[in-house]
N, C-alpha and C positions, 0 to 999 in steps of 0.2 A: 559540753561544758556544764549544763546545768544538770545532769547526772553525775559529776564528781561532785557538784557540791551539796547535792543529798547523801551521796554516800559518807562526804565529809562528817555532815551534821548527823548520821546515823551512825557512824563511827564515834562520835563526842558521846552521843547517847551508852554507846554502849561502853565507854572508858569512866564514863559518871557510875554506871551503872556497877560496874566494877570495884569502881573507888567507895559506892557506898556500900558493897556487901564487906569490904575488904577492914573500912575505917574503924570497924568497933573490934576490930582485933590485933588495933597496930598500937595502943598505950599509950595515947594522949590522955588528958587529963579532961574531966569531962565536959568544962567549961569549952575547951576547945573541942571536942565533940559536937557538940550543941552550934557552935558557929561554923564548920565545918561542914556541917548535916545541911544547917538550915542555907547556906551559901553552894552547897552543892545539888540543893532541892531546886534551889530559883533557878541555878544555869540548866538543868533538867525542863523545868517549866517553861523557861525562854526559849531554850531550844524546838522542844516539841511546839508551841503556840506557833515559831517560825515555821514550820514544816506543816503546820495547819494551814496557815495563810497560804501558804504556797501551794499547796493542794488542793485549795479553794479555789484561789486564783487560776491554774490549770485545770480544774472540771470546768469553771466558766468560759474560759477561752475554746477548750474543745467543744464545747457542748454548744455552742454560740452560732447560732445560722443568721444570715439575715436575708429576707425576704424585703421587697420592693410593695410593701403594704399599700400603700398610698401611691402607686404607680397611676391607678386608675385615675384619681384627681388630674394626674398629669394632662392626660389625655381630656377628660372632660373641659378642662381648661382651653385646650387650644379648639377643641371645636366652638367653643361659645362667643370665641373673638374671630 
């Protein structure tokens, strides 16, 4: 599941991507260029920041071991009582 929905959000990347080499040749006016650009830059930014987080998040979890650090206290403990 969470492999369709990177692919989703890789698929949006690359339909933005599209939409901005596309938009300076379709004859808007430039006013609407300009908020078009700058509204199509931010979902571009949003999206990738999301796909950072979450790549972040998944090196963390795989990368994550835990060890029983403080085992030893365990034991010191009950010999002392």
């Amino acid at each position: 599941m969470k492999y369709n929905i990177m692919m989703r959000k890789a698929y949006v990347i690359l339909i933005i991507g599209i939409w901005l080499t596309v938009l300076s040749y379709l004859g808007f006016p430039y006013s609407w260029k300009i908020v078009l650009t700058t509204l199509s830059g931010f979902g571009l930014i949003y999206i990738s920041f999301v796909m950072y987080k979450e790549s972040r998040a998944k090196e963390v979890k795989e990368g994550e071991e835990t060890f029983d650090n403080f085992s030893e206290n365990e034991y010191l403990g009950e010999k002392e009582n």
